[in-house]
ZASEDREN-803488 format. One line per field, with one value per residue (C-alpha): residue number from 1; residue in three letters; x, y, z. Coordinates in steps of 0.2 Angstrom, whole numbers. Example, Ala and Ser with C-alpha at 12.3 -4.5 7.8 and 13.67 -1.06 7.14 Angstrom:
// residues 2
k: 1:2
r: ALA:SER
X: 62:68
Y: -22:-5
Z: 39:36
END
This chain:
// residues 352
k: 1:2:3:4:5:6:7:8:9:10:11:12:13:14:15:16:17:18:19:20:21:22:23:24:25:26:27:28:29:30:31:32:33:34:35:36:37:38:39:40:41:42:43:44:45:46:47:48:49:50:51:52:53:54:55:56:57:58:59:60:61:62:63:64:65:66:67:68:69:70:71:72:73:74:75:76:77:78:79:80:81:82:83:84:85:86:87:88:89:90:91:92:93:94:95:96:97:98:99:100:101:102:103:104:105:106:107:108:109:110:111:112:113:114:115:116:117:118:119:120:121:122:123:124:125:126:127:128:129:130:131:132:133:134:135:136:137:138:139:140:141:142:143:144:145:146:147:148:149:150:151:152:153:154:155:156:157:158:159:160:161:162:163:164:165:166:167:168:169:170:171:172:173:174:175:176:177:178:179:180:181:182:183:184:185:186:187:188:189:190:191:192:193:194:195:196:197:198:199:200:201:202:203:204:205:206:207:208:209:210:211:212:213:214:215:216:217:218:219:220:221:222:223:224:225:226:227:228:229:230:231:232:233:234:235:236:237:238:239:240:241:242:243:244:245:246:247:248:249:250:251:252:253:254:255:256:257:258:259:260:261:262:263:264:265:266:267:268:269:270:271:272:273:274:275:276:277:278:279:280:281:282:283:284:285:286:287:288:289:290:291:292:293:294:295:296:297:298:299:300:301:302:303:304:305:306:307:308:309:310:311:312:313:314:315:316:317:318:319:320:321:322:323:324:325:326:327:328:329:330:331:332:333:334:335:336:337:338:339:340:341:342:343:344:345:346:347:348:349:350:351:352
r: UNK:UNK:UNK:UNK:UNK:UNK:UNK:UNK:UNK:UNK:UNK:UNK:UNK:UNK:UNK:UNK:UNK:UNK:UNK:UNK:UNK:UNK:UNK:UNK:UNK:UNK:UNK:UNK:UNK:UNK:UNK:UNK:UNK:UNK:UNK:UNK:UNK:UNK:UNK:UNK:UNK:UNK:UNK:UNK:UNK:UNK:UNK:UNK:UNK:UNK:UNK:UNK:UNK:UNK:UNK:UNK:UNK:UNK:UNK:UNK:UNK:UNK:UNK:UNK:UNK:UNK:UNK:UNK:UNK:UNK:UNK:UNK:UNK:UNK:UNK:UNK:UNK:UNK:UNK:UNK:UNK:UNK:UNK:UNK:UNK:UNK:UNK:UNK:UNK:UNK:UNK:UNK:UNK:UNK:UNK:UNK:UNK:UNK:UNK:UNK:UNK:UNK:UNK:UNK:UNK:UNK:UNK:UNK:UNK:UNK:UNK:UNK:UNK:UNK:UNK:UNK:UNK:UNK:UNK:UNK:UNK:UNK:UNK:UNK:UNK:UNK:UNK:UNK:UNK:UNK:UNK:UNK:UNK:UNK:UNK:UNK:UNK:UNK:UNK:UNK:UNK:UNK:UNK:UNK:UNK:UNK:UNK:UNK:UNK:UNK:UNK:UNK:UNK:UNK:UNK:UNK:UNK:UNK:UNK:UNK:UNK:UNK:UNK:UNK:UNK:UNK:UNK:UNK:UNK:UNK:UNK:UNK:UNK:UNK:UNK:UNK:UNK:UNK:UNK:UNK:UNK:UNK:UNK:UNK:UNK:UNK:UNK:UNK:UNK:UNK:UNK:UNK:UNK:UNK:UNK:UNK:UNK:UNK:UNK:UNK:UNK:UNK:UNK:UNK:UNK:UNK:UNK:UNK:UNK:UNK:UNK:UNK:UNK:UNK:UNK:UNK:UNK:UNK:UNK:UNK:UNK:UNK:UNK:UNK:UNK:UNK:UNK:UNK:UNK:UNK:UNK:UNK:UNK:UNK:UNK:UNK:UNK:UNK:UNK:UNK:UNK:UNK:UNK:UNK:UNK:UNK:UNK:UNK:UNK:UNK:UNK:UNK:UNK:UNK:UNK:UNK:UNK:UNK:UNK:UNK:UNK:UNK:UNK:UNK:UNK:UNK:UNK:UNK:UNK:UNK:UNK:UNK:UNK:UNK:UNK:UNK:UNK:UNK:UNK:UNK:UNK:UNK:UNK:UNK:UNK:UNK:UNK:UNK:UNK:UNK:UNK:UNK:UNK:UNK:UNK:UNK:UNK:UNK:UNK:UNK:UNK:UNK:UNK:UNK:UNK:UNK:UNK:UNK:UNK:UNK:UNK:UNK:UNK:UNK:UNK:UNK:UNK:UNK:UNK:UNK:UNK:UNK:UNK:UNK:UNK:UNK:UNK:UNK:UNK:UNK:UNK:UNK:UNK:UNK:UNK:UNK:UNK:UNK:UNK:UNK:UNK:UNK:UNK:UNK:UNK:UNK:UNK:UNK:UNK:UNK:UNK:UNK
X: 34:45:42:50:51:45:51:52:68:81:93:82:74:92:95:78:81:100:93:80:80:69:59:58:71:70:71:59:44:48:47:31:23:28:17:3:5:-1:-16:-21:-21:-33:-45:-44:-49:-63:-69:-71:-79:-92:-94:-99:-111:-120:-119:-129:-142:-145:-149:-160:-170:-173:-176:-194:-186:-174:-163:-156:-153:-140:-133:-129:-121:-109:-105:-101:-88:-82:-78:-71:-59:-54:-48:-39:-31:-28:-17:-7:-3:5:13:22:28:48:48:32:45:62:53:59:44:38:34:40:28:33:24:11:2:-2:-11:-18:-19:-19:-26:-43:-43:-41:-59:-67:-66:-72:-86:-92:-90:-104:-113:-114:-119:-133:-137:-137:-145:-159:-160:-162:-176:-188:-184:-190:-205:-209:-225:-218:-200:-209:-214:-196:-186:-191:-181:-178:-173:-159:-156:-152:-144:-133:-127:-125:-113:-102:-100:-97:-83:-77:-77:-62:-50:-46:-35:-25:-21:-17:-5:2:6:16:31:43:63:77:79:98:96:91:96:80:64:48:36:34:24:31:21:18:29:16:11:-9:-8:-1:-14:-26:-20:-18:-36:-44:-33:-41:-59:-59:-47:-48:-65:-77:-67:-71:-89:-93:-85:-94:-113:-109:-103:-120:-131:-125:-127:-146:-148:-141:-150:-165:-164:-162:-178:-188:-178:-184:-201:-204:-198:-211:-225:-219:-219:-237:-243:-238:-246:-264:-260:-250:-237:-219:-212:-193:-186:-193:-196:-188:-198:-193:-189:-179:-167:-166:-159:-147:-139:-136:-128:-118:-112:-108:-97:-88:-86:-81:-67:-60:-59:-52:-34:-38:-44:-27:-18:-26:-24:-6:-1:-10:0:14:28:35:22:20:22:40:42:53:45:39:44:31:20:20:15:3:-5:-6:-12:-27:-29:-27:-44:-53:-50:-58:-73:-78:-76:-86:-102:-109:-110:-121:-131:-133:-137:-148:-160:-171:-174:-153:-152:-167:-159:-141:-145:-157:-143:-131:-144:-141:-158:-162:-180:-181
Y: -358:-344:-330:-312:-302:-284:-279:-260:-255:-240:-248:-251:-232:-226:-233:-230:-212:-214:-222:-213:-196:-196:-180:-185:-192:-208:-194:-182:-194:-201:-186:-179:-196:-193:-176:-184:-199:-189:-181:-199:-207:-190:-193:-212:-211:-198:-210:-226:-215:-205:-220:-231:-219:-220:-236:-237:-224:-231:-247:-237:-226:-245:-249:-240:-230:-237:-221:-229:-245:-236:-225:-238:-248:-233:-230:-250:-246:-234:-240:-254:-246:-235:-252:-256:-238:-239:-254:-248:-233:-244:-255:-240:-230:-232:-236:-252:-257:-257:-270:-287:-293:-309:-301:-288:-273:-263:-280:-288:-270:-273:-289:-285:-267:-256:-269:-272:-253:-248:-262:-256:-239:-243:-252:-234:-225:-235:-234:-215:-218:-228:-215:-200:-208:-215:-196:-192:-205:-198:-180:-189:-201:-198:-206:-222:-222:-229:-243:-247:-241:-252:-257:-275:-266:-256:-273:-282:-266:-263:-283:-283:-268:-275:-293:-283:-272:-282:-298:-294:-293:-313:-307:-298:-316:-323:-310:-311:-324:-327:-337:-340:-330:-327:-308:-304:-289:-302:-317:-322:-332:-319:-320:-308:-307:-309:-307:-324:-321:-330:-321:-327:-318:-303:-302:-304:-293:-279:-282:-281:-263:-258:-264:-259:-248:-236:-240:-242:-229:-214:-223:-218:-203:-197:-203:-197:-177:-178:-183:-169:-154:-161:-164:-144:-136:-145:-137:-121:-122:-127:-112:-99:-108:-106:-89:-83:-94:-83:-69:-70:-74:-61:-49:-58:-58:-47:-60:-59:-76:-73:-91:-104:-119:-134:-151:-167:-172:-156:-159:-176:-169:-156:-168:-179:-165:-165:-181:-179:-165:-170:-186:-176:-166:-180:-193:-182:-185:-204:-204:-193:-206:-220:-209:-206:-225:-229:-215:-214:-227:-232:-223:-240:-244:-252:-242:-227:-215:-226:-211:-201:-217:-218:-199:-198:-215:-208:-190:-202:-210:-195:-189:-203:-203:-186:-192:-204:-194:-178:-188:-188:-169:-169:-181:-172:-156:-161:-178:-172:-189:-193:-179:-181:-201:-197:-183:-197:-211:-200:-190:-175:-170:-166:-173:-189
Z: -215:-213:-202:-203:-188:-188:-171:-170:-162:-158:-171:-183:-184:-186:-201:-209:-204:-212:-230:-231:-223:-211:-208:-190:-178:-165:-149:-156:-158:-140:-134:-143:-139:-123:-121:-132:-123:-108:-114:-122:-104:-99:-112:-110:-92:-96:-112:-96:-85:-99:-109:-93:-88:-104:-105:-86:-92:-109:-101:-87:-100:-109:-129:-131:-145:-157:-153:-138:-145:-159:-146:-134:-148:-151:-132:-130:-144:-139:-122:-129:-141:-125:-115:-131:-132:-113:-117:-132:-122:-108:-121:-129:-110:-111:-92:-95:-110:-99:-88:-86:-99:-104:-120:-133:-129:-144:-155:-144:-145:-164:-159:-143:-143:-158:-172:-163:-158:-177:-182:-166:-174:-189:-181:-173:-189:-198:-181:-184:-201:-196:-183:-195:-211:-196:-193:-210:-216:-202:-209:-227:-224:-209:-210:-214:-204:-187:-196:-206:-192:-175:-160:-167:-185:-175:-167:-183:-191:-177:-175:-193:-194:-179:-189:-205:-200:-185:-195:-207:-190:-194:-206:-192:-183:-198:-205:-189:-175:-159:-157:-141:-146:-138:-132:-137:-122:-109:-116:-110:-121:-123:-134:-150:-166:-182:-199:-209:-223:-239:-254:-250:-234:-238:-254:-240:-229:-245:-248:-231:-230:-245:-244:-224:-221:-236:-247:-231:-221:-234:-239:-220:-221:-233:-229:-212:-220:-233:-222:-209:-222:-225:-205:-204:-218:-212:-194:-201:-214:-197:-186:-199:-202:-182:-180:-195:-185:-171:-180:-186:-168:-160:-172:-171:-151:-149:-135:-139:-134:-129:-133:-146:-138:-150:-151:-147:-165:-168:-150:-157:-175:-169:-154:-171:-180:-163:-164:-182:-183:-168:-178:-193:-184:-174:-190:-204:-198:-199:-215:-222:-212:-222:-237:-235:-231:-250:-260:-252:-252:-235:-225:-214:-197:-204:-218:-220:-212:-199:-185:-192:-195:-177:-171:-184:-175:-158:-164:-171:-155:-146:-157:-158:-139:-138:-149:-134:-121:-126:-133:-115:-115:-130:-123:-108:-114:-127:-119:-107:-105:-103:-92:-81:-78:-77:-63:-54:-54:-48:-36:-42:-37:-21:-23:-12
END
């Protein structure tokens, strides 16, 4: 079997930069993922901290509604994606990388760091989907969502999902392995992770990137983008709705009420549209990533414009990263019943 070694490497960007002109140098990505870099490691930290707090309040408010069981899924993710993102960004520090190493860091990131990172993401984009078409469907039948929609149906929907789009990351250990090589810096035996050079793997590979990483990416996408215009226009049908039901009260009574008091159901809807647009914002760039890699030739990791390949992956992360960590504000500002438990586990209250 022979095996060809990917390593990323100072030499290596030079010449890709010489043959093909690159657009963006060697020192001028270290040094704007240096600065992104930075922020990433902030948000990373707020994503552990906000993401284990849900987690621990989920749990708390328990799995009455089938709500919690979809939310908690997400926040698992994405705390799990943040470890992940936590560990490629230590991987990829200039001062981690000049340590004596047992290991190439610049390699051992795509198979213990950025690949699962890439599915885990994936994983929380259909969670959204099933969260706002779950949204949707209530809006719809109402009358006959409680009975399709249970805890043990978000159970089996949520399980499903994670196999589905966490189940094609074989092909990343397959593609790629770990052998033991000689450094020529430290003359020393680390181990690194080349890519299995066999025309069935790499078709397997081209198909998984297609099917998961472009076709199911832009699927999401798009289910999660309709089912937000129905989730907004639908809130604002009910605002008007409300304020006309208003309107007519206080002529009969002649009370003014000042604020409209939402219901449960429409608090539930617009912290949905929350999540969604922050989803929205926070995954365009990934999608135009994956778009760009399909059309244009040599926009890989290795390819020619690897240097650009590169920012373009941590300017994701840096997003994705955000995406995690603000979550817990919605949920606060917009769950009585989140709110009301997140203040008691942290006695924020002063009732004893």
């Amino acid at each position: 079997m022979e095996l060809v070694c990917e390593n990323i490497s100072k030499t290596l960007c030079k010449e890709l930069e010489f043959q093909g002109g690159e657009l963006l140098t060697y020192e001028q990505r270290l040094k704007i993922e240096y600065i992104l870099g930075l922020l990433l490691q902030i948000f990373n930290f707020t994503a552990l901290v906000a993401n284990s707090l849900n987690i621990a309040v989920f749990v708390k408010l328990g799995f009455t509604e089938s709500s919690n069981v979809s939310l908690l899924a997400l926040s698992i993710t994405d705390l799990t994606a943040t470890v992940f993102s936590v560990w490629t960004c230590i991987c990829r520090v200039q001062a981690f990388k000049a340590l004596d190493l047992p290991f190439n860091p610049d390699t051992i990131t795509l198979y213990t760091g950025f690949g699962p990172w890439g599915f885990l993401i994936r994983c929380g984009a259909w969670i959204t989907v099933y969260i706002s078409f779950e949204r949707c469907l209530c809006i719809l039948v109402p009358l006959k969502v409680k009975q399709w929609i249970t805890v043990k149906t978000a159970v089996i929907v949520v399980s499903v999902i994670a196999v589905v789009t966490l189940g094609p990351i074989v092909t990343l250990y397959v593609r790629w392995t770990t052998v033991w090589v000689v450094s020529p810096k430290t003359n020393r035996t680390i181990l690194e992770v080349v890519v299995v050079n066999k025309p069935v793997l790499a078709l397997l590979e081209t198909v998984q990137h297609v099917v998961v990483g472009l076709i199911s990416l832009f699927l999401a996408f798009a289910i999660v983008l309709i089912c937000t215009v129905f989730l907004v226009i639908h809130l604002k049908q009910s605002s008007e709705w409300r304020k006309s039901a208003m309107s007519e009260t206080a002529n009969t009574t002649g009370i003014v009420s000042k604020k409209p008091i939402l219901s449960k159901e429409e608090r539930l809807v617009k912290m949905v549209i929350s999540i969604a647009v922050v989803f929205i914002v926070c995954f365009t760039p990934n999608a135009v990533y994956h778009m760009c890699r399909a059309l244009v030739p040599g926009f890989a990791l290795f390819g020619r414009y690897q240097n650009i390949v590169s920012v373009s992956l941590v300017s994701t992360s840096l997003l994705q990263s955000l995406s995690a960590s603000v979550n817990i504000f919605i949920y606060y500002n917009m769950g009585t019943r989140f709110r009301n438990t997140f203040r008691q586990m942290l006695y924020l209250d002063n009732k004893k």
